[in-house]
N, C-alpha and C positions, 0 to 999 in steps of 0.2 A: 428484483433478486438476480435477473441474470444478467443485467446491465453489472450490480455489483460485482458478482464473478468474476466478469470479463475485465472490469477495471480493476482488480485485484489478483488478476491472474499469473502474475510472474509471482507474488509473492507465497502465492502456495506452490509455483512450481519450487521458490528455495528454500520451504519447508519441505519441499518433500525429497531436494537435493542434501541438506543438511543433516537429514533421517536416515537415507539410503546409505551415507557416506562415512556417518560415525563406525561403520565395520573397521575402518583405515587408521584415520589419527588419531578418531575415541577410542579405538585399541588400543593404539599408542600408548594415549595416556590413561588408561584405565591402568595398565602398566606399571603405573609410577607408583598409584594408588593403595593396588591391592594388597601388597604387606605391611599396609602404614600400620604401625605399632597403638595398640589401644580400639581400632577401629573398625568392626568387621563388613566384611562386605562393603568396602570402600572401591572396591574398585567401578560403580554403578559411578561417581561422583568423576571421574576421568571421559564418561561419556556426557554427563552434564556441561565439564569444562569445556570438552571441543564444541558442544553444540551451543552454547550462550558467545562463545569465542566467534563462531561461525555465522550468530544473529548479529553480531557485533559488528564485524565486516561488513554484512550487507547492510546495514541501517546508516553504517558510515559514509559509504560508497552513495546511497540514494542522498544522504544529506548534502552533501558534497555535488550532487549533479544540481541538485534545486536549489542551492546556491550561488551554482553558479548562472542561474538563470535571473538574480535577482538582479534587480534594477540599482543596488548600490555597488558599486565600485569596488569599495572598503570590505563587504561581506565577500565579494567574488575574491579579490587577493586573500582575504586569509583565511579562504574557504581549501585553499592548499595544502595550509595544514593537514585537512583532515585528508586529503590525499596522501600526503606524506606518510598518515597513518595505517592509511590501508592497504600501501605498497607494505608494510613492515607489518601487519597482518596476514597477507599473502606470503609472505616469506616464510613468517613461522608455522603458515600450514602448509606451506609448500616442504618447509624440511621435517614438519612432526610425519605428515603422510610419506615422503622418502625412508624415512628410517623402519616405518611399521611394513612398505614394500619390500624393500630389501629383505627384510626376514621372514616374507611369504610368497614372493614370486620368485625364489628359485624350484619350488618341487612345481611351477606352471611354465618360465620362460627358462629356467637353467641358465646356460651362460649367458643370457641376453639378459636376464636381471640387471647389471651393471647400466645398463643405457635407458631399457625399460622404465626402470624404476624412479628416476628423477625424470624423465618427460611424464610419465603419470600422475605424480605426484600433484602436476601443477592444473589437473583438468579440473578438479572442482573448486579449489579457489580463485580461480579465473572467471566460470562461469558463473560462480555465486555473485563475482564485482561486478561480470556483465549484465546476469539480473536484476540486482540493484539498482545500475547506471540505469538501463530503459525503464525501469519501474519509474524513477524520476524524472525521466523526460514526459512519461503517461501524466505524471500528478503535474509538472505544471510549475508556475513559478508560486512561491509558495502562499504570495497574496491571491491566490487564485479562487482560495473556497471564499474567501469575501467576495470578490465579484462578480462569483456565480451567485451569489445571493442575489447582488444589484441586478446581473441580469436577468435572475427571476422575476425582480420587479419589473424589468422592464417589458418583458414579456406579457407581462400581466396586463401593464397600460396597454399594449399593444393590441390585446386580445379582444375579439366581436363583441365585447360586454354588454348585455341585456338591460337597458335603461328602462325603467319603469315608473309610473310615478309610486309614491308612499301605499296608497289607498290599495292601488291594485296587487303591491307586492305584499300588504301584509293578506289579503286575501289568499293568494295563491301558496304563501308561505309564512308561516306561525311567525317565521325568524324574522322577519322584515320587520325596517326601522318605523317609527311613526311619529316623526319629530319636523313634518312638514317640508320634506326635501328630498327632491329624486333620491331613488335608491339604484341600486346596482345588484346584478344576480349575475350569479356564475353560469357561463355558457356549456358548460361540461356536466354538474350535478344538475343544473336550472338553481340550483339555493339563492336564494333574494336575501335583500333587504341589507346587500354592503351601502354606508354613508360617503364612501370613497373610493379611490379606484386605488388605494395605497390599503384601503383594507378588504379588498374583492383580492390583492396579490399575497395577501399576508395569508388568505384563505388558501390560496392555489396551492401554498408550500404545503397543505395538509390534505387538500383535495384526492380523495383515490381516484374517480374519474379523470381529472388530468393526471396525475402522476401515470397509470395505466395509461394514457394515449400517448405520453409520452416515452413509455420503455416500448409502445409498439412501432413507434416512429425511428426510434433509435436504432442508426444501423446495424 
């Protein structure tokens, strides 16, 4: 659980950026909303749009970094696109939060409003790209959760595996195979009676005794 956290930590820091910050452009456009003809209480639906607008950008910006990490060529050039997209995402919440400034930071800056207000404007959709971009450099090129698999397996073969013969593992363990061939037990639970060292790995991915010595190893 807390390994998970930690590897998922920027993304709730842009949930909680995208939260804090609907005061600004989701005002904005809550704005637009609120007298829509036929609809009441439309204006909740303006803080919707900034904030799907806002998960938009970052999911874009992350896809874009782990693209460009991939081993094709092909996917890195026209992985620009979607940079192309997020510069023009950034824009428009660069100018919806200017506009919602402007018409509340004069009773806070007065005449400094005029300069204020478009340098502010640009602080959260910058750091939301920036969030994004390191979230994908943490995940990795995107073939990555396959090869953490394989490397599971390989860890697995690696590991001090408990050879035993049949007789004595199904003794010591109900589970143990009895088809006249060494068997294998897990050095972590002790559970006997794997037929292979590909199925003692297939074990580990559900092992709580390894998985626990694992997140305590984990820096």
């Amino acid at each position: 659980m807390r390994r998970h956290i930690r590897d998922n930590s920027l993304w709730l820091v842009g949930i909680g950026l995208m939260i804090a910050s609907s005061g600004i452009d989701g005002a904005y456009m809550a704005l637009w909303m609120q007298d829509l003809p036929g609809i009441g209480g439309a204006a909740i639906l303006g803080y919707i749009l900034n904030t799907t607008a806002d998960i938009a950008g970052l999911v874009i910006i992350y896809w874009f970094g782990r693209l460009q990490m991939d081993r094709s060529s092909t996917k890195r050039r026209l992985s620009y696109v979607l940079l192309g997209a997020e510069v023009i995402a950034i824009a428009f919440a660069w100018f919806f939060g200017w506009r919602q400034l402007r018409m509340v930071l004069p009773s806070v800056e007065g005449a400094n409003t005029e300069w204020v207000a478009p340098i502010s404007a640009g602080f959260i959709p910058l750091l939301l790209a920036f969030v994004g971009y390191a979230q994908s450099l943490l995940a990795g090129r995107i073939e990555s959760d396959a090869r953490a698999a394989r490397e599971s397996q390989s860890d697995a073969e690696r590991a001090p595996s408990v050879r035993t013969e049949t007789h004595a593992a199904t003794q010591s363990d109900p589970h143990a195979g009895s088809n006249g061939h060494d068997s294998y037990a897990c050095p972590h639970c002790l559970r006997g009676g794997f037929a292979s060292p590909q199925a003692l790995s297939a074990h580990l991915r559900f092992c709580d005794a390894y998985q626990a010595q694992k997140e305590e190893e984990a820096p």
